[in-house]
N, C-alpha and C positions, 0 to 999 in steps of 0.2 A: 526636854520632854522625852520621856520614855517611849519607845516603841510600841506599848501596849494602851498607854494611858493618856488623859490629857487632864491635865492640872485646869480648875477652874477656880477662878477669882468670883468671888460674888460682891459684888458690888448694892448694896443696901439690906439688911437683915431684916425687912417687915414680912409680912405675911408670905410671900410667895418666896424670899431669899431663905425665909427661914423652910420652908418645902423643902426647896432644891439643895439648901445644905446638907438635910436630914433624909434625904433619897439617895443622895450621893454615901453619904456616912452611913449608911447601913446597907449598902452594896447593890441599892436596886440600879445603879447605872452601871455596867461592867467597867466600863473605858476611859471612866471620869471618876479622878479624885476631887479632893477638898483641899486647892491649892492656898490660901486666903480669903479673908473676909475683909470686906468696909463698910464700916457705916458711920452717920457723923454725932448718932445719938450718943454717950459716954454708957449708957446701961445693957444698948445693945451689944458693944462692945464687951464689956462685962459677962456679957450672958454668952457670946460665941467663946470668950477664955474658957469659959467653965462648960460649956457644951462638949468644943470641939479642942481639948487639950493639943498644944503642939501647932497648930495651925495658925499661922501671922494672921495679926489683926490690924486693921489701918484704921485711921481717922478722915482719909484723903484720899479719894480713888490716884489720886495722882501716883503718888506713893506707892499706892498697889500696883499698878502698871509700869513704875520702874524698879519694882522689888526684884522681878526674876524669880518668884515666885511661881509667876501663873503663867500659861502657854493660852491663854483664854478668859474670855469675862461673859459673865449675863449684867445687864444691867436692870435690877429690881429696886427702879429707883421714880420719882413722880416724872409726869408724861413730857414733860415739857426737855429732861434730861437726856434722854433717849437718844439724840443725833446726838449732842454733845458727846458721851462718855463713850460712845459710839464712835466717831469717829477718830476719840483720843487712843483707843483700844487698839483698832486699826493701825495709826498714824506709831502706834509703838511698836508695832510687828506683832500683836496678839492677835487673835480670833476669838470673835465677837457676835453672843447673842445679845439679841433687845429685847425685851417684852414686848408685847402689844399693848399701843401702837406704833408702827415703826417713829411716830412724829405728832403733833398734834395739828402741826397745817401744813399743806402740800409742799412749800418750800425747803423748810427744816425736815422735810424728809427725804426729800431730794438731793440735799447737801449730802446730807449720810451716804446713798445710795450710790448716789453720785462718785463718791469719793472711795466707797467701797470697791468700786467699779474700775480703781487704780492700781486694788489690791488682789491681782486677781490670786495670787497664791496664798492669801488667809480665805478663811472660810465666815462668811457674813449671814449670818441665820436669823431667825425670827422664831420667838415660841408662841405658833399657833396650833397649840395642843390639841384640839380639835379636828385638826388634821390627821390623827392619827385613832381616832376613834374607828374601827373596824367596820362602822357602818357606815359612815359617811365613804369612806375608801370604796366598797364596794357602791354605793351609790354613783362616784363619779366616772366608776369603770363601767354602769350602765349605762350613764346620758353620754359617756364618749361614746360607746361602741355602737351609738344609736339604737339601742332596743327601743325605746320610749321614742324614736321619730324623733324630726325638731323641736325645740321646746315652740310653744306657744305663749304660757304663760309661767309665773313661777309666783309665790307667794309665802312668808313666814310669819307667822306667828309669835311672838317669845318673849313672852311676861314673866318667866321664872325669875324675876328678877327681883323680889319682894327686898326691898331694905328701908327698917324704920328710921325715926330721927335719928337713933344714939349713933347710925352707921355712920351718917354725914358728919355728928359733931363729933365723930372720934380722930381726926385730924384737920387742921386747919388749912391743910390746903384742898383737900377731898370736897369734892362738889362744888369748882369754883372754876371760874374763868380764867385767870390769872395762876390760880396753881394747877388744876387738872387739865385745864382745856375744853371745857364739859360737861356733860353728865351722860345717861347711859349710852351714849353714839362711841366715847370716845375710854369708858371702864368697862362697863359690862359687856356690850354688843358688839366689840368690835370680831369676835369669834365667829359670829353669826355672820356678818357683812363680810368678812372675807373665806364660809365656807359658799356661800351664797354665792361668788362672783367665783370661786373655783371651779363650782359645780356647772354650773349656768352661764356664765361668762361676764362681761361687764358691760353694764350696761353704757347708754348713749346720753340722758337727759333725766332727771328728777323733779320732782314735785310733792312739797311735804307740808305738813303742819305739825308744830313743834308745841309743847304743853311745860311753862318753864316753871318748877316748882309747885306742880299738883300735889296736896296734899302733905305736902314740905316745905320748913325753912329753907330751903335753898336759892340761887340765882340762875342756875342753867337747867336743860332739858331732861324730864326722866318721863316723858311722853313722846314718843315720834309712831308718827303715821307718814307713810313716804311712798310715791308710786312712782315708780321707775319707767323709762321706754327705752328700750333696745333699739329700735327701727324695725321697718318691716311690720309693723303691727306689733309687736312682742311686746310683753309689758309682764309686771312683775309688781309685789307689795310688802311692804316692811312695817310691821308693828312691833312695839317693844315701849316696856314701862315697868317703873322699878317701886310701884304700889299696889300692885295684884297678887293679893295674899293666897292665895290659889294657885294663880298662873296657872300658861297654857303654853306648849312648846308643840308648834304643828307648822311641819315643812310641806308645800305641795308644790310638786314640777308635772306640767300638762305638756303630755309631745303629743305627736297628731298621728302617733302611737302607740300612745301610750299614758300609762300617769303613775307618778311614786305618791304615796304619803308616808310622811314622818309623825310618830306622834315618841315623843319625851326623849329623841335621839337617841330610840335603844330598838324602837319598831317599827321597821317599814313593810307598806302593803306595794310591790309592783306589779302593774295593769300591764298586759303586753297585748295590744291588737292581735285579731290574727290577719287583719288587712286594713291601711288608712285608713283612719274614720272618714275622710271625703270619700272613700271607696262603698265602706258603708252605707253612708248615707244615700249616695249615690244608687245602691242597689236596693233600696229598699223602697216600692208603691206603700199607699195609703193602707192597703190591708196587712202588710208586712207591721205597721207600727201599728194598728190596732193591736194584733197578736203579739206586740212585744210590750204596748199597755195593759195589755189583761192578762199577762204572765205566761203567754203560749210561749216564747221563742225562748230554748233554750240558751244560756248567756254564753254558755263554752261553747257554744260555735260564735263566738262573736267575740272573745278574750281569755287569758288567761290569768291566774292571779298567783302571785306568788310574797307568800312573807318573811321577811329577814329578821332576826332578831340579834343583835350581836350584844352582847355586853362589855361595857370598859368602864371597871372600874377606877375611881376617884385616885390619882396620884401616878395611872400607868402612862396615860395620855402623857405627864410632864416626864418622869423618866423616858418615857421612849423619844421624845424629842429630841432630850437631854444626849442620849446614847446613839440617836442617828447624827448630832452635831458632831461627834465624839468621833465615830466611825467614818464623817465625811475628811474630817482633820487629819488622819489616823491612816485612809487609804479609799478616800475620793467616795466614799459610798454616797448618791444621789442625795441632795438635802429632800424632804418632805416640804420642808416650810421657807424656802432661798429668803435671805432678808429683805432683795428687791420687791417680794410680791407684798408686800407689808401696804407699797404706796395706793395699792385698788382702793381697800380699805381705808386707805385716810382719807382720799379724796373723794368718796363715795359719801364720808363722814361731813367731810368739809360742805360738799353741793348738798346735801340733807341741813346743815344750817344754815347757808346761803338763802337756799329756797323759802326758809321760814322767814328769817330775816328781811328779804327782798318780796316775799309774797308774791312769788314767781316761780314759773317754770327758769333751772337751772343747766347747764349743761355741765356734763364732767369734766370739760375741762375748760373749768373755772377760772376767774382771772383772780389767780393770788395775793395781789394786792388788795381788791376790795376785801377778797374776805379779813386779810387780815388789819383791815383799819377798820373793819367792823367788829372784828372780833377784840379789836385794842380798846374801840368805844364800850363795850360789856366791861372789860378789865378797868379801866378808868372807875366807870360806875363803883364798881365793889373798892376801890382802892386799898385793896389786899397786898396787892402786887406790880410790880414793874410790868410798862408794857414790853411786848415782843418784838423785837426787830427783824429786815429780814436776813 
């Protein structure tokens, strides 16, 4: 490895490998070349020859990992792969991003993690690009520094998710049990679920109803509705579906200071008391709220408000990921995204289909075997695919 640079291995050429090869090749990552490619299709192969002239191409991540080629791998590969190549990456002395999800059940992520946890001199990351979005950054430096007061409550919205049939029959294991893990808890949402538990924290217990193939040929969920409790009264709500041709992307966090809203992750409104709302309320008789019903009381003596707007466009979020992996390998620069935080998100995923499944309240921290003999009986059903072991 060069001093300046870190050789990346991409490990499957679909949609996202082909991104991150073509950010890397056209220099939006400073720190990271275009060490190898793998993929097992023979066309994609084909297609990174002729792309990325000069650049080894494997048919076999294995191969790729003992090429010495690469100082590092992403794996942009199906969900179920992700500890595997993960921990083969590792196990070779590479450093190692995964897509999201670190796993598709709490086990098989933990293995990773786990194992990653051996290796404490490679660098184990996760791309949750999301995290690098300027507004959400600035949002999490308000709920820490407490301006908005404790949360109380917290709620998301996020139906941007519109995908017609052609999406799901455009690969055979996309929207299935046995090849994805899923539907949109464990492809699309998983961004949402773990800005949600960065910003807010993680919650304590779950309760959801699940919608399996609304409006789709499919066999898993592109409908979740999910109310969380923290303890303490705290509580929180998860909406998300991937047939609202509209869509709606609205984040709200309620502190007993304050309140943000998000609307389309590019505009927040934040509320700052100027005193506890129990203080408030507290000081205000029956003629104080008449005059605050009939428009007498001025608001600014009662809050402030202030709007963010940051923008980040489409492809910065994944380079800058890309290039803080790059700079942690390079000379320890703090990861944004450590590959350990990946497991909130799975298990958050996993008790969201638990709870459907069992038509109960869940706790986070679930007993891993049920789910996955429940989730082995869905995979049976479709007999697509081998079931999971643990």
């Amino acid at each position: 490895m060069a001093d300046t640079t870190v050789r990346l291995g991409i490990i499957g050429l679909g949609q996202q490998g082909g991104m991150y090869a073509r950010l890397i090749a056209d220099g939006r990552v400073p720190h990271m070349t275009l060490g190898a490619i793998c993929d097992t299709d023979p066309a994609k192969r084909d297609a990174a020859r002729e792309a990325y002239p000069g650049v080894p191409v494997h048919d076999d991540y294995r191969a790729l990992l003992a090429s010495g080629d690469v100082d590092a791998v992403v794996t942009t590969v199906p969900h179920y792969l992700h500890p595997e190549i993960g921990i083969a990456a590792l196990d070779a002395g590479l450093h190692a991003l995964v897509e999201k999800p670190v796993g598709v059940y709490t086990h098989q992520a933990t293995q990773l993690i786990e194992f990653a946890a051996t290796k404490p001199e490679l660098t184990f990351g996760i791309m949750f690009n999301q995290r690098m979005n300027p507004l959400y950054q600035r949002l999490k430096e308000i709920v820490a520094n407490g301006e908005i007061g404790t949360i109380r409550r917290s709620g998301w919205t996020i139906t941007t998710w519109w995908r017609p049939q052609g999406y799901y029959d455009s690969s055979a294991w996309r929207a299935t049990w046995g090849g994805e893990g899923g539907g949109v808890l464990v492809n699309q949402a998983p961004h949402q679920l773990d800005l949600w538990q960065w910003i807010c924290g993680v919650p304590q217990k779950v309760y959801s109803k699940l919608g399996y193939g609304v409006n789709r040929d499919i066999a898993v969920e592109n409908e979740v509705t999910a109310l969380v409790d923290y303890g303490d009264g705290v509580t929180g709500t998860f909406v998300t579906c991937t047939y609202d041709i509209a869509g709606t992307d609205r984040f709200e966090i309620l502190g007993d200071q304050g309140k943000i809203v998000v609307e389309d992750s590019k505009r927040a409104v934040v509320t700052r008391l100027r005193k506890p709302e129990a203080e408030l309320s507290a000081g205000m008789d029956m003629a104080d709220v008449m005059r605050l019903f009939t428009g007498e009381v001025d608001l600014d003596t009662l809050y402030t408000q202030e709007t963010i707007e940051l923008e980040s466009p489409f492809g910065h979020q994944h380079a800058d990921v890309l290039e803080n992996f790059a700079r942690n390998v390079l000379d320890g620069t703090p990861l944004v995204a450590p590959g350990a935080d990946g497991i909130h998100g799975v298990r958050l995923a996993n008790a969201i289909h638990l709870s459907s499944w069992l038509d109960q309240e869940v706790a986070l921290d679930l007993d891993e075997r049920q789910y996955l003999d429940l989730l082995n009986e869905r995979i049976r059903e479709e007999g697509l695919f081998p079931v999971r072991e643990v």
